[in-house]
Each structure stands twice: as structure tokens, then as C-alpha cells.
N, C-alpha and C positions, 0 to 999 in steps of 0.2 A: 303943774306939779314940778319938785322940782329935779325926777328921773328924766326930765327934758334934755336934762345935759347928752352933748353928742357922745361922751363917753358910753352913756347907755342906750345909744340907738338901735343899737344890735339885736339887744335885750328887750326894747320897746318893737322890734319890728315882729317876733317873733310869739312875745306876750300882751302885747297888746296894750292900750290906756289904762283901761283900767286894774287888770292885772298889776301893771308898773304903782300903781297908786296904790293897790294894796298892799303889794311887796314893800313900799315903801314903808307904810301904817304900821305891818306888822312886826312884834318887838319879840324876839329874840333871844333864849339864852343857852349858852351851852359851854358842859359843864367837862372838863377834860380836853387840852388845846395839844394834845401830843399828835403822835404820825398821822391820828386817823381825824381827830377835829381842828388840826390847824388847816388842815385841805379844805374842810368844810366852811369852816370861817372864810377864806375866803373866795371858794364858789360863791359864797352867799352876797357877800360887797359887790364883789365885781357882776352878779347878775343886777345890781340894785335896791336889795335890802340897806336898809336907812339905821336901823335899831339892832345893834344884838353886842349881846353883854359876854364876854368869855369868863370861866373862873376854872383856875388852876392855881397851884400852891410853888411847883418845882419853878428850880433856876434850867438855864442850856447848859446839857452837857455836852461836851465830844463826839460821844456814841449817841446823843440826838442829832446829828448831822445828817445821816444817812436817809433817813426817812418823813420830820418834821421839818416844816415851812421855813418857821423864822431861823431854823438854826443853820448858822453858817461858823466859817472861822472866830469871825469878828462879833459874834453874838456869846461867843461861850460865858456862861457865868451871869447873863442879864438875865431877869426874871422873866418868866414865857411869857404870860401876858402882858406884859408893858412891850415885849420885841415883839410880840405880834398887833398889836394894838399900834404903834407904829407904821406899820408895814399898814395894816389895813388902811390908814388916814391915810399913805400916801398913795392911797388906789384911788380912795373917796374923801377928801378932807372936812365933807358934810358930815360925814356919818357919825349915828353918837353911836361911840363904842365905852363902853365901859369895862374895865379890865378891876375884875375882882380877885385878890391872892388870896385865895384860901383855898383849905383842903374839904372838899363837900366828904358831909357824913350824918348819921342818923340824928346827932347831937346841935346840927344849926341849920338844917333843911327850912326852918323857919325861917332864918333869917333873909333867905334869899326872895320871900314874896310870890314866890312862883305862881300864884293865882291870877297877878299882873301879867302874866306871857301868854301870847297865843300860840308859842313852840316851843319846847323845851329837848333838847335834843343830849342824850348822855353818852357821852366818848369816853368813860371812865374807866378804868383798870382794875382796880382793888373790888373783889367778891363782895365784900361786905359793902360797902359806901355804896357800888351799884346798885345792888339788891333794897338796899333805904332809898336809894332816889326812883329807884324805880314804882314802889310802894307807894313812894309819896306822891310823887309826879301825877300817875296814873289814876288820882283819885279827883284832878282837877279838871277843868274845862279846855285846857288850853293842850295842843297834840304832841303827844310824846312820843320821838324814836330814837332808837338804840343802837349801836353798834356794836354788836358782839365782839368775839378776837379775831384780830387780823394778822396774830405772827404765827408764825411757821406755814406757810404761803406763799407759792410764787403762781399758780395759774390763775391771770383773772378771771379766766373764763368758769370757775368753781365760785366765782361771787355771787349771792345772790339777795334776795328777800325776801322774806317769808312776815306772819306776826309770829310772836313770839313763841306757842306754844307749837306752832308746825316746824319751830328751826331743826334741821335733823342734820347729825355729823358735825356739830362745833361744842366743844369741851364747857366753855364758857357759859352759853346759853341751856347745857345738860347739868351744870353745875349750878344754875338760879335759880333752874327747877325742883334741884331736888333741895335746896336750901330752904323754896318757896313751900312744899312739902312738907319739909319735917318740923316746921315753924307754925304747921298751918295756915300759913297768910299768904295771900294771892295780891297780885296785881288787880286795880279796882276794874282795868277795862283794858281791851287787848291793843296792841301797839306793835307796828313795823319795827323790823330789824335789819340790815345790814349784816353780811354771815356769809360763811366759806367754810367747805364740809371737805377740805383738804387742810390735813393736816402731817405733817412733815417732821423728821426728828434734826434734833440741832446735831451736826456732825462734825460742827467744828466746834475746837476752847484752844483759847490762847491758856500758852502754861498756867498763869493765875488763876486764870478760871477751876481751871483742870486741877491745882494745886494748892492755891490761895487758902482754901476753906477747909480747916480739919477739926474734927470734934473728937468727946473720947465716949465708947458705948461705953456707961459706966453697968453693963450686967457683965459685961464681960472684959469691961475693963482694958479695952484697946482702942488705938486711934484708929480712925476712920476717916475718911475723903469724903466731903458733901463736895457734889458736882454744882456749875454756876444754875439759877433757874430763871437767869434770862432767858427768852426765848429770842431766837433770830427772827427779822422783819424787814420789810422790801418797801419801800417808796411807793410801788408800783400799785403793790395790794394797798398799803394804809390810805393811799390818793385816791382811789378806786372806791375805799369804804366811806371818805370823806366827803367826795363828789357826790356820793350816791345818797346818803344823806342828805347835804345840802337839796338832791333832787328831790326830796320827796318834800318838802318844804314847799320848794316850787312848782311842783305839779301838782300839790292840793289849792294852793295859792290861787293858781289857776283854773283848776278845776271851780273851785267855789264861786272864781269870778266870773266862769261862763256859764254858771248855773241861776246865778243871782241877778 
């Protein structure tokens, strides 16, 4: 096989042959390359995964610097999946990586084939586009997990994993539930998460933030200050939600291969 290479002995001494040959086999996609799945992209290379497709829509900005992989000075403004698809090749220049630009959503979940993948893994941000991949995802053969929100968090020791319907104290996964509720539509089958039940208020805004954004209530016919709804986020957590992810990839990986 070709995880022979000495780059993944490490990898190999710890997983084993055949292990290493399935991680290679198995193909890969995952949907959202920001703080929390660029980490996981590349746990997943560098332990020896062969196949995995990324898809994201956004360019690097400045304030992705802090916490995403590829973004650095000299990245700003490249499209995230082409700098990190980059970056992965020059870990493993075997590996097929495919970098898709687009914005996943209820409207081209087809397009992407996902019945082809044995992981589908969703780092996604936007309420709604998750809650469709989730839907959708969870209806196929191949395993699906999730990352819930990772900002406003600094202790990693509040990280954890739960499936979905146990996550308790994250906003995000309290929020798919009740959307998954008042829609009446469920997830087909239950699926690990990624989640941290600390949550933190933003205490800093640069004046723009703080001042930037003014609307006018028109019942009463005064301006008003809409505050920034970024939330602040840590390298530390997003890595940690990224990693952990990647890990369960690899401990089923393994798991299957020591049962098989």
C-alpha cells in the first residue's frame, strides 16, 4: 500500500496494516473548511487518509487568521479551499484532494453525491444549510458527524461528545433541535457531535463594531445601534473541535478494522 511511505510510520505503527489500507480506501468529504474543519482536514492527511474532498464558498480574510489553518498574512483574499488544498499536497502530494467552491444548501445537496462517501463530516456555520446537510446526510450509508459551535470558548476541558440529541448547554445544537421540531422533520439516524457547554459573552468591539451598524425603529421612529454578531473564537477550541472530529473518523476506521 502506498501508506508505506516513512512519512506515515508513525501512523502505521500505532494503526496498524490494515487499518492504514483502510484509511487510505476510505473517501472523504467535508463540508465547511473554517477554524473548526481546516484542523480536521488536516489531522485527517497527515494521519494517512488518501481521499477527502473539502467544499467551502468564502475567500481568507484577516480575522481568519487567528484561528483557521491556511490563513496567514500572505493567504488573505486566496479562496479557502484552493490554500488549503495546497497546504494538504504539500503534506501528502499523493493524496486526491478535491476542493469544491461552493456554498452547500438544501438547493444542490444533490449535486455533491454524497451516497459515494463513507464520512461525511459537517463543519458548517449557517442554521439553515446545516440543518439540510444534516437531513440529508443522515439518511445515507456512509457516517456522518458534526460539529456544533465552537466560539465563545476558551476551556478545552468543557469539550466534548455526545450524539446529537444528548448535546446539552450549546446554543447551536438547542437551536437544530428546535428547528428539527417545528418542521417536523428528524434526522434519519443519530450521529456524533463535537460540542462545548461553555459559553461566554463577547466583551470586547472595536468602535466599528460597536458603532458601524445603525438602523432606524421605524414604530418609533429613532436610530438605533445593532451590536457586531460575530462571536469571538480561539484556535485552541476550533483545533480541539477539528481534531476531535478527524478522531472519530479514525477510531471507527479502526475500530471496523479490528473487528473485521
Amino acid at each position: 500500500m502506498s501508506n508505506k511511505s516513512s512519512k506515515f510510520i508513525r501512523s502505521q505503527r500505532i494503526l496498524g496494516d490494515k487499518t492504514m489500507t483502510n484509511l487510505e480506501n476510505a473517501k472523504v468529504i467535508l463540508f465547511g473548511i473554517g477554524g473548526v474543519g481546516s484542523w480536521c482536514a488536516e489531522a485527517l492527511i497527515r494521519a494517512g487518509l488518501y481521499h477527502l474532498d473539502i467544499v467551502d464558498f468564502d475567500r481568507i480574510s484577516e480575522s481568519n487568521i487567528n484561528r483557521q489553518l491556511m490563513a496567514t498574512s500572505s493567504t488573505i483574499g486566496e479562496i479557502k479551499v484552493d490554500a488549503l488544498k495546497k497546504r494538504l499536497l504539500d503534506i501528502n502530494p499523493n493524496a486526491n484532494i478535491q476542493a469544491i467552491r461552493q456554498l452547500v444548501s438544501d438547493e444542490n445537496l444533490d449535486s455533491f453525491h454524497l451516497e459515494e462517501y463513507d464520512y461525511i463530516i459537517d463543519a458548517v456555520d449557517s442554521l439553515k444549510d446545516k440543518a439540510a446537510l444534516i437531513l440529508y446526510a443522515s439518511k445515507l450509508k456512509g457516517r456522518l458527524f458534526s460539529s456544533m459551535g465552537a466560539a465563545l470558548k476558551i476551556d478545552p476541558r468543557r469539550v466534548n461528545i455526545s450524539e446529537f440529541w444528548e448535546v446539552r448547554g450549546c446554543p447551536l445544537a438547542a437551536a437544530l433541535r428546535k428547528k428539527f421540531n417545528r418542521a417536523k422533520t428528524f434526522p434519519k439516524h443519530k450521529f456524533l457531535c463535537v460540542y462545548g457547554d461553555e459559553v461566554l459573552a463577547n466583551i470586547g468591539y472595536t468602535e466599528e463594531e460597536n458603532y458601524g451598524t445603525i438602523e432606524r425603529n421605524k414604530e418609533e421612529d429613532k436610530l438605533s445601534i445593532k451590536k457586531a454578531v460575530t462571536n469571538g473564537s480561539l484556535a485552541h477550541i476550533t483545533g480541539i473541535f477539528g481534531f476531535s472530529l478527524a478522531g472519530l473518523i479514525i477510531q471507527d476506521i479502526f475500530n471496523k478494522s479490528q473487528s473485521s
